[in-house]
PyMOL commands that place a pseudoatom at each C-alpha (Angstrom):
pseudoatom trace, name=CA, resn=UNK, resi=1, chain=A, elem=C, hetatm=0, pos=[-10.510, -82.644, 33.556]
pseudoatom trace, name=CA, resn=UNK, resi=2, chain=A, elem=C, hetatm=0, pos=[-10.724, -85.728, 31.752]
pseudoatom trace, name=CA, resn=UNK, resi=3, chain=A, elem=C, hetatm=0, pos=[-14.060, -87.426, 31.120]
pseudoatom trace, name=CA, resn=UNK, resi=4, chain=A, elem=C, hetatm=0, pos=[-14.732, -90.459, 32.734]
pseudoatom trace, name=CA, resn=UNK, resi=5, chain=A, elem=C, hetatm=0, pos=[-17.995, -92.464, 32.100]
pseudoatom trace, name=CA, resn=UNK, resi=6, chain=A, elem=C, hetatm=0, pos=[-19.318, -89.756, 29.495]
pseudoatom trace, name=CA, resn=UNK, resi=7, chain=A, elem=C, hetatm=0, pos=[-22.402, -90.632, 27.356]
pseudoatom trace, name=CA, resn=UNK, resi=8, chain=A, elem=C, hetatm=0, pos=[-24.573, -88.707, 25.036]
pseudoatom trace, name=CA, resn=UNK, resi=9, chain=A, elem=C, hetatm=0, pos=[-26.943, -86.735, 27.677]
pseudoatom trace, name=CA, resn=UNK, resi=10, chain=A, elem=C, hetatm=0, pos=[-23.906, -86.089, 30.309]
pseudoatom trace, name=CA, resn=UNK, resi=11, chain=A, elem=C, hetatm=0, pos=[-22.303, -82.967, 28.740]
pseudoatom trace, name=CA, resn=UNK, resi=12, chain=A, elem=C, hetatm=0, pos=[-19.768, -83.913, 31.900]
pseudoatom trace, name=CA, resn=UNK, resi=13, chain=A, elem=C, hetatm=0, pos=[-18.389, -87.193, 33.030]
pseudoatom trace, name=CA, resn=UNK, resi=14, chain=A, elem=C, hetatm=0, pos=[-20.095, -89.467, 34.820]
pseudoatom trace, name=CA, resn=UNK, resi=15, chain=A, elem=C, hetatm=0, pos=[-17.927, -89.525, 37.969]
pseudoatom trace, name=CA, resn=UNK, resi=16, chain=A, elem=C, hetatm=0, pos=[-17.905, -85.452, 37.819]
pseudoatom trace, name=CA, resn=UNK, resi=17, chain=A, elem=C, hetatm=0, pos=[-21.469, -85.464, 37.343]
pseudoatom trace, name=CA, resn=UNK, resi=18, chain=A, elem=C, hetatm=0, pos=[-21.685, -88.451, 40.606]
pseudoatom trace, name=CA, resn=UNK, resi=19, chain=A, elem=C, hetatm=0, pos=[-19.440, -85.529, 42.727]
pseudoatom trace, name=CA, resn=UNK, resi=20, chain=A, elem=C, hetatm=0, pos=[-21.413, -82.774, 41.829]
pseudoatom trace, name=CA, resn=UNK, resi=21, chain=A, elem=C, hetatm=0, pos=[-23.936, -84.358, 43.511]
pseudoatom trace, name=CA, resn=UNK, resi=22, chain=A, elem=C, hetatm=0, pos=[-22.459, -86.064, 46.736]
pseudoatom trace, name=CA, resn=UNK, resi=23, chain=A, elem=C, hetatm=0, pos=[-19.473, -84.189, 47.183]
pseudoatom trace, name=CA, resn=UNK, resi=24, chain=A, elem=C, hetatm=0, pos=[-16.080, -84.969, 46.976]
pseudoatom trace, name=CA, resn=UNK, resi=25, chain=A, elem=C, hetatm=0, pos=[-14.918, -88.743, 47.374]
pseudoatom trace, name=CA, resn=UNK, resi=26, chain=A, elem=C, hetatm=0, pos=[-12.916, -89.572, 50.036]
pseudoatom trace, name=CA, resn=UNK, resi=27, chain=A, elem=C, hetatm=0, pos=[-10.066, -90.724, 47.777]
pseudoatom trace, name=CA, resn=UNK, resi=28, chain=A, elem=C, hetatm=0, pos=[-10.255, -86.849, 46.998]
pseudoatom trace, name=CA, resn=UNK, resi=29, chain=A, elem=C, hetatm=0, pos=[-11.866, -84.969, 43.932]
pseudoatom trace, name=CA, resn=UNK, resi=30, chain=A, elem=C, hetatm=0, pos=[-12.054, -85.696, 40.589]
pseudoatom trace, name=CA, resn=UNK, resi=31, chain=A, elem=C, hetatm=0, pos=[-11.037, -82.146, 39.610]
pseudoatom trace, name=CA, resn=UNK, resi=32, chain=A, elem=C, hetatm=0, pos=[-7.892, -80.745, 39.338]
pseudoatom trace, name=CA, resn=UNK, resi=33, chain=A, elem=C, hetatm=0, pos=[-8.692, -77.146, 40.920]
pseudoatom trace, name=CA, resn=UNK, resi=34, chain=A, elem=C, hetatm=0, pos=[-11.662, -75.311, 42.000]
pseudoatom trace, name=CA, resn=UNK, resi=35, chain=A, elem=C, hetatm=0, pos=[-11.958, -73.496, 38.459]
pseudoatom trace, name=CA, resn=UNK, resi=36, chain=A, elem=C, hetatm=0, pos=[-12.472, -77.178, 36.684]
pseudoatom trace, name=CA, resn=UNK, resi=37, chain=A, elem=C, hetatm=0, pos=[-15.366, -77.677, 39.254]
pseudoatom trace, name=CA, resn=UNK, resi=38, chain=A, elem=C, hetatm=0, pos=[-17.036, -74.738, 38.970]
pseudoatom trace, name=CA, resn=UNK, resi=39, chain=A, elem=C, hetatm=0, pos=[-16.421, -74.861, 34.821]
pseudoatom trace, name=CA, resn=UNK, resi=40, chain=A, elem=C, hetatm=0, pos=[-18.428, -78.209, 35.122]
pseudoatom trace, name=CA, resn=UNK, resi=41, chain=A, elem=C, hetatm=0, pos=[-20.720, -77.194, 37.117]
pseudoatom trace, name=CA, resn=UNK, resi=42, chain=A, elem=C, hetatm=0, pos=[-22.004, -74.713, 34.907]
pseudoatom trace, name=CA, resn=UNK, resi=43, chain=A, elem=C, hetatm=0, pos=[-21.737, -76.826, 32.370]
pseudoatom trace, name=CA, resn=UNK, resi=44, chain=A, elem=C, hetatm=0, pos=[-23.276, -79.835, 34.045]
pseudoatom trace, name=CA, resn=UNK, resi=45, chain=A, elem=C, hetatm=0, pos=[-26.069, -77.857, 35.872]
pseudoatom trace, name=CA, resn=UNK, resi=46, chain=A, elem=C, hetatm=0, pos=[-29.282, -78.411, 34.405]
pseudoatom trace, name=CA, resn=UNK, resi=47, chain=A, elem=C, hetatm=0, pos=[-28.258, -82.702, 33.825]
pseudoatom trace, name=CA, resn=UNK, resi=48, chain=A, elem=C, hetatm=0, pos=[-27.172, -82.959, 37.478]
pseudoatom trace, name=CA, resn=UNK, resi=49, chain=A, elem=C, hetatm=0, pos=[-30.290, -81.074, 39.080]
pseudoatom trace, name=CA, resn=UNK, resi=50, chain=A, elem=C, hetatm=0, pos=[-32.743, -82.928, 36.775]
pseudoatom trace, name=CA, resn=UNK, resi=51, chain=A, elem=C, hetatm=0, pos=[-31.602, -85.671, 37.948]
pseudoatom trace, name=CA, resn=UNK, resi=52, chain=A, elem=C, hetatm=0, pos=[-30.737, -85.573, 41.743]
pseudoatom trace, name=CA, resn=UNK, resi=53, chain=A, elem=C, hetatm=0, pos=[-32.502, -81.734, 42.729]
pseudoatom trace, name=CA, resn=UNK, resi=54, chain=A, elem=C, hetatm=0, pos=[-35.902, -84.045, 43.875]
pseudoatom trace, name=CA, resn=UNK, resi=55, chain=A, elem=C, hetatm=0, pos=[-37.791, -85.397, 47.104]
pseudoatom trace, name=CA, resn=UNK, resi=56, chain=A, elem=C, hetatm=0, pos=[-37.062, -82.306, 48.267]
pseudoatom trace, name=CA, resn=UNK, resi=57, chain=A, elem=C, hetatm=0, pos=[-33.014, -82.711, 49.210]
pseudoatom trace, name=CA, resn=UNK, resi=58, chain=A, elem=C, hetatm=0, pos=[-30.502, -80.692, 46.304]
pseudoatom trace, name=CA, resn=UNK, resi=59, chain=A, elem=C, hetatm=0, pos=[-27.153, -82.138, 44.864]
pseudoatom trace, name=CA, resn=UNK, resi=60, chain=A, elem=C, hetatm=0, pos=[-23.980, -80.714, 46.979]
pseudoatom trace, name=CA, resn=UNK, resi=61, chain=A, elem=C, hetatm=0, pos=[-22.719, -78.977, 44.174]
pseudoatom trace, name=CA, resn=UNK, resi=62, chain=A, elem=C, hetatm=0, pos=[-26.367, -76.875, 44.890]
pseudoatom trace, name=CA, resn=UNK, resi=63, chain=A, elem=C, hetatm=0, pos=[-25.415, -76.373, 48.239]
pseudoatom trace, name=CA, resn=UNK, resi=64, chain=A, elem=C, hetatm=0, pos=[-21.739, -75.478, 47.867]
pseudoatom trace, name=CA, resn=UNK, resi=65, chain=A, elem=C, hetatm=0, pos=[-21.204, -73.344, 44.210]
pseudoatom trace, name=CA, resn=UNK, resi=66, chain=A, elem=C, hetatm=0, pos=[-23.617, -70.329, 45.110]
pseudoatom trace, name=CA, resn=UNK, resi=67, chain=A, elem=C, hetatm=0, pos=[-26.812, -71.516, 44.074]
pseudoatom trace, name=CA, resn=UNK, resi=68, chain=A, elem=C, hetatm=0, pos=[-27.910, -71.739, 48.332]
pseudoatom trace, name=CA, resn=UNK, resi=69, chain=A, elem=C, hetatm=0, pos=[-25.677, -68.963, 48.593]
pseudoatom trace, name=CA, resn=UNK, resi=70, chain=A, elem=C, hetatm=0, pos=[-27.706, -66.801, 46.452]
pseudoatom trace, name=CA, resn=UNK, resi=71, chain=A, elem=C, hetatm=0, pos=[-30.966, -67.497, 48.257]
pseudoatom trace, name=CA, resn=UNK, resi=72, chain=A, elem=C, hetatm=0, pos=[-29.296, -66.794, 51.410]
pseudoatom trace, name=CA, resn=UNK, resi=73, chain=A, elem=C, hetatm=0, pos=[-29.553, -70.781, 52.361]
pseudoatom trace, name=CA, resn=UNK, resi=74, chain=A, elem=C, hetatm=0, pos=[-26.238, -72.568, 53.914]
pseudoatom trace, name=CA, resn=UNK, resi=75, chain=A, elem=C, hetatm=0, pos=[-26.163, -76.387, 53.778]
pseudoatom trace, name=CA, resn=UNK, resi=76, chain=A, elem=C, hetatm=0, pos=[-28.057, -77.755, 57.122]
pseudoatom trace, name=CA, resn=UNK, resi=77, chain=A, elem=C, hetatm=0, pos=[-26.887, -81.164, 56.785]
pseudoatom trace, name=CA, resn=UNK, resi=78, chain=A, elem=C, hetatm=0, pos=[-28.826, -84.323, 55.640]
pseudoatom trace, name=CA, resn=UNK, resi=79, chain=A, elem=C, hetatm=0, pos=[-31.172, -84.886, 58.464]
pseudoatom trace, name=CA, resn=UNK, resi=80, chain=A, elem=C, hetatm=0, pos=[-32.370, -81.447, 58.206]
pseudoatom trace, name=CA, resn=UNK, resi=81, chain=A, elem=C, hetatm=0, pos=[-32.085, -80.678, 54.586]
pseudoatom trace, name=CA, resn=UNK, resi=82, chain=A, elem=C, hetatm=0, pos=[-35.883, -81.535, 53.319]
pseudoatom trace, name=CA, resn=UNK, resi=83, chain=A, elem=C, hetatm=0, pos=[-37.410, -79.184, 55.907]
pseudoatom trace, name=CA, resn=UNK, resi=84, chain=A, elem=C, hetatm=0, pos=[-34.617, -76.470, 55.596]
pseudoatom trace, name=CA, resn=UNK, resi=85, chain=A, elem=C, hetatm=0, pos=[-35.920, -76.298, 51.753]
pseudoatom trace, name=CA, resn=UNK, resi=86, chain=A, elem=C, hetatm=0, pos=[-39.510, -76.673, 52.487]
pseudoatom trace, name=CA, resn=UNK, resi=87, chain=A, elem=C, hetatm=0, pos=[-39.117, -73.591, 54.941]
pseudoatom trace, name=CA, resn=UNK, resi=88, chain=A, elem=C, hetatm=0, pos=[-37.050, -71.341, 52.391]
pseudoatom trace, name=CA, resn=UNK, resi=89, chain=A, elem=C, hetatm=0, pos=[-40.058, -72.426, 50.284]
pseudoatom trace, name=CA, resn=UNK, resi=90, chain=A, elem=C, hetatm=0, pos=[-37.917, -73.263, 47.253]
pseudoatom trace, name=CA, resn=UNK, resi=91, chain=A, elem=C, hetatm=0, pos=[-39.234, -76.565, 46.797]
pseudoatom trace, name=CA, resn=UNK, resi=92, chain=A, elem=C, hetatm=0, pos=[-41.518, -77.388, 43.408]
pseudoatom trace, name=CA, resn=UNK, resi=93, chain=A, elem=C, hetatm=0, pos=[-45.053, -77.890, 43.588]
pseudoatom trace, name=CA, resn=UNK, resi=94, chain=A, elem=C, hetatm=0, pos=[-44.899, -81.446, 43.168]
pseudoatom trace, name=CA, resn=UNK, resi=95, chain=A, elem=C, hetatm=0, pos=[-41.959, -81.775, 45.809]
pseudoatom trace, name=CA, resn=UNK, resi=96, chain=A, elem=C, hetatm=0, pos=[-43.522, -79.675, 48.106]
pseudoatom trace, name=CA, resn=UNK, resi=97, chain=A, elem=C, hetatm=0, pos=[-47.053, -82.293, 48.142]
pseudoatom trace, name=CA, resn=UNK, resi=98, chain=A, elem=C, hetatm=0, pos=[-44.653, -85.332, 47.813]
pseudoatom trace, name=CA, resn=UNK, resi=99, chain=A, elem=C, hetatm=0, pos=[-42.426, -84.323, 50.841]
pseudoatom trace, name=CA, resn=UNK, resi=100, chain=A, elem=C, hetatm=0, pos=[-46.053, -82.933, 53.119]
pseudoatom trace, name=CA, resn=UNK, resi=101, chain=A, elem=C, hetatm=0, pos=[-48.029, -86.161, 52.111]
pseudoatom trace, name=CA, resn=UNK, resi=102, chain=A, elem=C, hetatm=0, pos=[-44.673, -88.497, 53.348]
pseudoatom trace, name=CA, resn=UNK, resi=103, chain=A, elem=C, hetatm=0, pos=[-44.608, -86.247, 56.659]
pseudoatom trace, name=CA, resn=UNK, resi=104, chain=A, elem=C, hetatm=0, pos=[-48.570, -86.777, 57.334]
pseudoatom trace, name=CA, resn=UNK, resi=105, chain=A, elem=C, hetatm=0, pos=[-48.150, -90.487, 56.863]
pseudoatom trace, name=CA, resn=UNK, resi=106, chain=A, elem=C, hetatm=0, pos=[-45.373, -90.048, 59.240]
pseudoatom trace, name=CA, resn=UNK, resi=107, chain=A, elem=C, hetatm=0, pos=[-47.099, -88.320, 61.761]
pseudoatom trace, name=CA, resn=UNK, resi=108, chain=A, elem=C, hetatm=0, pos=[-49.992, -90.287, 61.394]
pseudoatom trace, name=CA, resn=UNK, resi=109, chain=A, elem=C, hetatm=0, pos=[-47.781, -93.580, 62.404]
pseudoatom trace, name=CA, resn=UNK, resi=110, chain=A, elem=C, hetatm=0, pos=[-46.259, -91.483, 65.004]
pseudoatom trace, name=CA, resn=UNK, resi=111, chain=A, elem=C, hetatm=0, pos=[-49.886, -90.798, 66.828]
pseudoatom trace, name=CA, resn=UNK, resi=112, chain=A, elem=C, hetatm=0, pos=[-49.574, -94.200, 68.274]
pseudoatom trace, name=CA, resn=UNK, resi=113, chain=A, elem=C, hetatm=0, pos=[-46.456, -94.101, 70.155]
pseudoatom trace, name=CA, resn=UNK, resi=114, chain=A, elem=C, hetatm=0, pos=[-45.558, -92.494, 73.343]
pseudoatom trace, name=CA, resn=UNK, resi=115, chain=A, elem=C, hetatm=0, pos=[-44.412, -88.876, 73.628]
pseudoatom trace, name=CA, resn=UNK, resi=116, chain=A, elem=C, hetatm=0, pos=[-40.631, -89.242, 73.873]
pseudoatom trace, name=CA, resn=UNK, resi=117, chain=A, elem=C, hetatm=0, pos=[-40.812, -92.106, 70.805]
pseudoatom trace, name=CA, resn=UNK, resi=118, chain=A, elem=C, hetatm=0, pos=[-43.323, -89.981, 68.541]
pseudoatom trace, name=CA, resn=UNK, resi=119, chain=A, elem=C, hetatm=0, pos=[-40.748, -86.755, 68.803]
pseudoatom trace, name=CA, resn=UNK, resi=120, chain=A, elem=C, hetatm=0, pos=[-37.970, -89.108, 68.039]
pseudoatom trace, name=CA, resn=UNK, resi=121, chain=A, elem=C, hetatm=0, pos=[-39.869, -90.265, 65.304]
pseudoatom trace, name=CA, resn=UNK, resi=122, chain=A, elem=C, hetatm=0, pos=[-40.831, -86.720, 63.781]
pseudoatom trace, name=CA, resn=UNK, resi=123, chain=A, elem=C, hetatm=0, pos=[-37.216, -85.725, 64.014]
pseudoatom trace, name=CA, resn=UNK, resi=124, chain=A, elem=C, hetatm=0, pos=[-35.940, -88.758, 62.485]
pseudoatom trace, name=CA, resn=UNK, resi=125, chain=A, elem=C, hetatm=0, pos=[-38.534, -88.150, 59.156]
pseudoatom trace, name=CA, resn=UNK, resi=126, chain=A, elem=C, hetatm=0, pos=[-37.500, -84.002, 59.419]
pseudoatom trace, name=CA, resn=UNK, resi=127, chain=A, elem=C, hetatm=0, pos=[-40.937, -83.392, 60.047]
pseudoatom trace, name=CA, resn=UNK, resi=128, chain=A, elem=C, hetatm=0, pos=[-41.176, -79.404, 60.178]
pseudoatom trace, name=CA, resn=UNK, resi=129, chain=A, elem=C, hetatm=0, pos=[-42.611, -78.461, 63.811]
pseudoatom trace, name=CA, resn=UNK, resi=130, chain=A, elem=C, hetatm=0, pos=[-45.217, -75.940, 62.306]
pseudoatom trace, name=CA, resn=UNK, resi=131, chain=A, elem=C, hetatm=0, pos=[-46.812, -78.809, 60.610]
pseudoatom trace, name=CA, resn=UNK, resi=132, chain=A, elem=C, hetatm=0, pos=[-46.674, -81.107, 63.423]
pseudoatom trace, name=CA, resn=UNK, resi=133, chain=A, elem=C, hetatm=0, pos=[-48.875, -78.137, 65.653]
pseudoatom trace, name=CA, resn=UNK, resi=134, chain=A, elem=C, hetatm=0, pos=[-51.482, -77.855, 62.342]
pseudoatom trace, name=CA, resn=UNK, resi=135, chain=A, elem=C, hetatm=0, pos=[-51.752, -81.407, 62.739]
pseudoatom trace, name=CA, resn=UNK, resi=136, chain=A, elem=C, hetatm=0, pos=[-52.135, -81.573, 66.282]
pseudoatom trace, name=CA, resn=UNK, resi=137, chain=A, elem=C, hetatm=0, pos=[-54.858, -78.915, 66.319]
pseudoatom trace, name=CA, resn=UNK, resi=138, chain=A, elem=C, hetatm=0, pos=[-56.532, -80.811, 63.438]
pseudoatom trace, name=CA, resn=UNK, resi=139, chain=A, elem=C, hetatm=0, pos=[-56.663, -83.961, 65.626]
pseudoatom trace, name=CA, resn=UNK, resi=140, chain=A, elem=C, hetatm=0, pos=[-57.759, -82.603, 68.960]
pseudoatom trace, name=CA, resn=UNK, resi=141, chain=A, elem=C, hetatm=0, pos=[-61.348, -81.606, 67.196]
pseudoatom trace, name=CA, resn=UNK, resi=142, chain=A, elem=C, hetatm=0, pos=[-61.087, -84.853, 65.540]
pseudoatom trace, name=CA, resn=UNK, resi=143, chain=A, elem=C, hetatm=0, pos=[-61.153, -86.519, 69.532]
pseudoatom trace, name=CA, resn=UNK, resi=144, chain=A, elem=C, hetatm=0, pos=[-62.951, -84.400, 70.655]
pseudoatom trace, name=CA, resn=UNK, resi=145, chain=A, elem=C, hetatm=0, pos=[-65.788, -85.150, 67.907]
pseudoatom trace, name=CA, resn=UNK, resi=146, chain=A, elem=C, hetatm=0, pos=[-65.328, -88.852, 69.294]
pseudoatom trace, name=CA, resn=UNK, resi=147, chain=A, elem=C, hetatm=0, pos=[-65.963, -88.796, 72.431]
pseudoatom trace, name=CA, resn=UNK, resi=148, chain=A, elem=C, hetatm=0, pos=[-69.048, -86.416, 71.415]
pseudoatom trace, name=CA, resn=UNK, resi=149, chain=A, elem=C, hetatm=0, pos=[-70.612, -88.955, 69.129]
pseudoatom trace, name=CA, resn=UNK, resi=150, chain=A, elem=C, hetatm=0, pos=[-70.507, -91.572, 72.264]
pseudoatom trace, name=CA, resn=UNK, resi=151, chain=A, elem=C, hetatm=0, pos=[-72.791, -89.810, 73.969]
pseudoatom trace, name=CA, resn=UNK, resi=152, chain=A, elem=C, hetatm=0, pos=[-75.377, -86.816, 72.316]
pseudoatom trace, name=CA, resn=UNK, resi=153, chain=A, elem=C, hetatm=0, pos=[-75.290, -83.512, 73.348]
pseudoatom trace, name=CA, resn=UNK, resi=154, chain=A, elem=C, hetatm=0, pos=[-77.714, -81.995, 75.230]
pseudoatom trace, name=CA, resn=UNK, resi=155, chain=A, elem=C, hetatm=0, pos=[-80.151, -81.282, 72.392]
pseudoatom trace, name=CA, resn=UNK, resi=156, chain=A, elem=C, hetatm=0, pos=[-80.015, -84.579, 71.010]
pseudoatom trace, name=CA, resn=UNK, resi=157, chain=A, elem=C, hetatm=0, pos=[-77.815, -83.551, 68.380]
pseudoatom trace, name=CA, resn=UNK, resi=158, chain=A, elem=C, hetatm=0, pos=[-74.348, -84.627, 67.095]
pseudoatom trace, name=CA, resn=UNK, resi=159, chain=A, elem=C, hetatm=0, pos=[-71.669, -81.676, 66.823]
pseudoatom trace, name=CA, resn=UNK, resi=160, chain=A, elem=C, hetatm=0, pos=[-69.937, -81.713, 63.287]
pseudoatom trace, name=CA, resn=UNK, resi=161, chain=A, elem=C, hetatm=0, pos=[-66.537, -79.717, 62.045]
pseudoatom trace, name=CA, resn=UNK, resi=162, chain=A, elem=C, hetatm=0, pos=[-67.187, -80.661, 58.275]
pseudoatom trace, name=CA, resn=UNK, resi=163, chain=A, elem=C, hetatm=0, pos=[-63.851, -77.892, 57.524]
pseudoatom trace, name=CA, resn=UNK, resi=164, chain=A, elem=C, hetatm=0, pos=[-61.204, -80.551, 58.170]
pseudoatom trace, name=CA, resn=UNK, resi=165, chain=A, elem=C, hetatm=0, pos=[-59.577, -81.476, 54.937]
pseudoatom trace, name=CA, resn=UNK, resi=166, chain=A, elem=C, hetatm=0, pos=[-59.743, -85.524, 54.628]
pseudoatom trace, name=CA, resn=UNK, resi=167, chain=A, elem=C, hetatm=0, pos=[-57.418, -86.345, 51.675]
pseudoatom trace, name=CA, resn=UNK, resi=168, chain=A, elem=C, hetatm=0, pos=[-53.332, -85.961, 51.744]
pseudoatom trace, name=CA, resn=UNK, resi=169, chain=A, elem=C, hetatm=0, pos=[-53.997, -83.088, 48.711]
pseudoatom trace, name=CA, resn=UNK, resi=170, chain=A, elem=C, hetatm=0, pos=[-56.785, -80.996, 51.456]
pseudoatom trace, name=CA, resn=UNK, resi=171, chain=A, elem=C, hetatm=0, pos=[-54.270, -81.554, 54.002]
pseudoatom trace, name=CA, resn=UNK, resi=172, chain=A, elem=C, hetatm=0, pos=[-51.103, -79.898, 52.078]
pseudoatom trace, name=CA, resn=UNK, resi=173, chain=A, elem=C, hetatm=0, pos=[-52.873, -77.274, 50.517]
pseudoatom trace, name=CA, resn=UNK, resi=174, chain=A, elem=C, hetatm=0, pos=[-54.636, -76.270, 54.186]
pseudoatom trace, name=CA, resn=UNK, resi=175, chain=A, elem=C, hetatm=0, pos=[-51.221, -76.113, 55.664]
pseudoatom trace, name=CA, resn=UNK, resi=176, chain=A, elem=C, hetatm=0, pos=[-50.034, -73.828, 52.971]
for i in range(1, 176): cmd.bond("trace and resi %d" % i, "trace and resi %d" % (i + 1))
show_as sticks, trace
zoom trace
């Protein structure tokens, strides 16, 4: 293998370290055999995940060397890959409330639309369907609260649900 691009935190070269995480190029690979990419993958390991293994999505070298393999996970493709990992729950902490706070803004924006644009839109962002239904059963109270506060109940009285988490952080740790 000869280094290309090397510098003083790469223990690999830069373009083995680049297809580690995207995968081959299409002018082919930049190692010689399988035994040079798996030797640089072990050594590379811990620089290429710290770098690329975030917002929920994991280099290909992740996917394709055992590491998925090991966990029983098989590479879903791109448009599926954040929810594939947030369902094998082997996302951090911190990806795990990135990825659900994007999705609730994302369903949020998608409340507006009409029903064949809003599931285009969820399945465009990877929003998991067991979140969407949380969501949806959070919201229907939230209506139904609404249309309750136009006009009192029969005792004079407003009805309240004061158990529906408010911030992006409630939200996430609700739906764990």
């Amino acid at each position: 293998m000869r280094l290309r691009g090397k510098t003083d935190d790469c223990p690999i070269g830069l373009t083995e370290a680049m297809e580690l995480w995207l995968g081959p190029s299409p002018d082919g690979s930049a190692f010689s055999s399988r035994e040079e990419l798996l030797r640089a993958w072990e050594r590379g390991r811990a620089y290429v995940m710290r770098l690329w293994a975030r917002g929920a999505r994991r280099p290909q070298a992740w996917w394709h060397l055992g590491d998925a393999a090991s966990l029983g996970l098989t590479w879903p493709g791109q448009d599926r890959e954040r929810s594939y990992l947030y369902a094998a729950g082997v996302l951090t902490v911190e990806e795990r409330t990135e990825v659900v706070r994007e999705w609730r803004r994302e369903f949020d924006v998608a409340c507006g639309m009409g029903a064949r644009e809003r599931r285009e839109h969820l399945a465009y962002h990877d929003v998991p369907a067991e979140l969407v239904t949380a969501w949806e059963a959070e919201r229907k109270p939230r209506r139904r609260r609404a249309r309750q506060s136009d006009s009192p109940t029969a005792s004079g009285s407003q009805s309240m649900n004061l158990n529906v988490p408010t911030t992006p952080s409630e939200e996430a740790a609700a739906i764990k």
